[in-house]
C-alpha positions in Angstrom: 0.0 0.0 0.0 2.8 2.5 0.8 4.7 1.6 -2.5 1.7 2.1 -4.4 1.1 5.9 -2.5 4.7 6.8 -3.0 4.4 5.9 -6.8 1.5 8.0 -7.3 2.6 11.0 -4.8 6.0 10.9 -7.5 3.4 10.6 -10.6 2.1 13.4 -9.7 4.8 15.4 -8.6 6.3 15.0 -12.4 3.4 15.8 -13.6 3.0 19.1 -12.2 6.4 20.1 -13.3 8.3 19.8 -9.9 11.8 18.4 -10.4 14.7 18.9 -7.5 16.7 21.7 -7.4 20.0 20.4 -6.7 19.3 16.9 -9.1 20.0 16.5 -13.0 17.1 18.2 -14.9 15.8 15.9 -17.9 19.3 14.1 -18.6 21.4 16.6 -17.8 24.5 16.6 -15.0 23.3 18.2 -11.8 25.1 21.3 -12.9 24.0 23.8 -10.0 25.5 21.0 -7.2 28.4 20.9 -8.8 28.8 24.7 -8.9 27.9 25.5 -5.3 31.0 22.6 -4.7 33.4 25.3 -6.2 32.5 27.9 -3.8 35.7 28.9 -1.6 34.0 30.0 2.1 35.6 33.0 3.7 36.6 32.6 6.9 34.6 33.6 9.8 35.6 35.5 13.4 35.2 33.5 16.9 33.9 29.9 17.5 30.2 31.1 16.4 31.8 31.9 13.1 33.9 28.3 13.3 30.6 26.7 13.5 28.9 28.8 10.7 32.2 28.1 8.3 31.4 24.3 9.1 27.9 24.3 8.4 28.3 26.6 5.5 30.9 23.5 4.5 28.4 20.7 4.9 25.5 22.7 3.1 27.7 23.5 -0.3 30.6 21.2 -0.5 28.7 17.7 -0.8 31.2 16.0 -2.3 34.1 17.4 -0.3 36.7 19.7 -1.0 36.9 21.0 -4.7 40.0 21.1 -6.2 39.5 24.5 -7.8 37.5 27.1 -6.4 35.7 29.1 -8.8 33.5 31.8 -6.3 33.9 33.1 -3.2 31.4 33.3 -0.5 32.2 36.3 2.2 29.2 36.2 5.2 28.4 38.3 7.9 27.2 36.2 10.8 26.1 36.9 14.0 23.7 36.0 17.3 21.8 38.3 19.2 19.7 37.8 22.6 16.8 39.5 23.5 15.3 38.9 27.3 11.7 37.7 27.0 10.9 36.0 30.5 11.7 38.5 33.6 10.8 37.3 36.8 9.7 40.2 39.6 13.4 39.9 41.5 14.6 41.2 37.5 15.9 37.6 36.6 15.6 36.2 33.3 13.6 32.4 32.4 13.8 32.7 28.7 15.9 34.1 26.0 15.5 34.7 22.3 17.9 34.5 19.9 18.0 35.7 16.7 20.3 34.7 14.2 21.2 36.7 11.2 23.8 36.6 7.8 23.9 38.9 5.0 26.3 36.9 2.1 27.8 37.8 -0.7 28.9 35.5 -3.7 31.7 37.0 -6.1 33.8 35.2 -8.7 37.5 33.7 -7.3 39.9 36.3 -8.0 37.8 39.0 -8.5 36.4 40.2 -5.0 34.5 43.5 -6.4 32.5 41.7 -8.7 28.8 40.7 -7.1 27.7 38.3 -8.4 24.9 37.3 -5.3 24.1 38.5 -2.4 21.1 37.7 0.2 20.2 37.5 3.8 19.4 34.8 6.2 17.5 34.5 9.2 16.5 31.9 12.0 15.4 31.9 15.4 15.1 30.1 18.6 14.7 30.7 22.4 15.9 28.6 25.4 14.1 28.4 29.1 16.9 28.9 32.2 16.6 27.0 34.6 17.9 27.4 38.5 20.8 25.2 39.7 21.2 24.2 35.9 24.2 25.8 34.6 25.7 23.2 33.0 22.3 22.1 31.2 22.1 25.7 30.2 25.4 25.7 28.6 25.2 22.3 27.0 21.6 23.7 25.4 23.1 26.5 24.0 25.7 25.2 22.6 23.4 22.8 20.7 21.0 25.5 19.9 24.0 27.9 18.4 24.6 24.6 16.1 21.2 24.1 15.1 21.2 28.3 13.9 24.2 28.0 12.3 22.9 24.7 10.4 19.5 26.3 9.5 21.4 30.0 8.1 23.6 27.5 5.9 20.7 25.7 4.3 18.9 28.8 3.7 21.9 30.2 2.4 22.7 26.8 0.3 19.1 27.3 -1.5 19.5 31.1 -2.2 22.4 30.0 -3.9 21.0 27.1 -5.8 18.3 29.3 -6.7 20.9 31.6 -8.2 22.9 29.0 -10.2 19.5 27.9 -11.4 18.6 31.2 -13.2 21.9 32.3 -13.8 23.5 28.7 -15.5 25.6 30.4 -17.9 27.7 32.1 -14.9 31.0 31.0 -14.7 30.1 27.7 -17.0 
């Protein structure tokens, strides 16, 4: 029974014209994964940055590293905290934070070309807890990876989106 729904869930998929962005459109190479594989990532500041760079990494370079880069990715990242839970004594139970990236794409080489350029955006908030400092910590540590991961993929489909109406760039 599930075979026969997934069959006709991809029946009609093809039908209405939806094909995946990354995959080979009607026999041709997935050209636009292949592109965002060339893209060299600019380094970023502190370990938030370390952890962007990585995710940035995981969300472009699917096959591992190129061995040519052909663009280069520059993004602003960073993490802010807004208070959203205050107790009568003034203490803080929940915190928001928002995390944000403006990027720009430019060929290799030549850094005042703009080619792309876009913003990403994700959010997420965490409860504190009394006596729970190292639960805290451990939380947002996890919830700093989880941002980082969410501005990459966003970032990855702005991208792909890009190569996809722009396939003569850089070909």
């Amino acid at each position: 029974m599930r075979r026969y729904l997934a069959l006709s869930c991809a029946l009609a998929l093809s039908a209405c014209g939806f094909h995946p962005l990354y995959g080979p459109e009607a026999g041709q190479p997935a050209r636009i994964a292949s592109r965002m594989d060339e893209i060299d990532i600019a380094p970023l500041a502190d370990r938030q940055g370390q952890v962007m760079h990585q995710a940035l990494e995981a969300a472009l370079q699917r096959d591992g590293a190129p061995s040519f880069y052909r663009y280069h990715l520059t993004v602003q990242y960073g993490i802010s905290v807004q208070i959203i839970g205050v107790q009568q004594d003034t203490s803080n139970t929940r915190n928001r934070f928002l995390a944000t990236a403006h990027w720009e794409l430019t060929p290799e080489g030549n850094l005042t070309t703009k080619l792309a350029e876009g913003n990403a955006q994700a959010m997420d908030a965490e409860n504190i807890i009394d006596n729970q400092y190292f639960a805290n910590t451990l939380d947002g540590g996890v919830m700093r990876h989880q941002l980082a991961r969410e501005l990459a993929n966003q970032i990855a489909m702005q991208l792909a989106l890009y190569f996809r109406a722009h396939p003569d760039h850089g070909a």
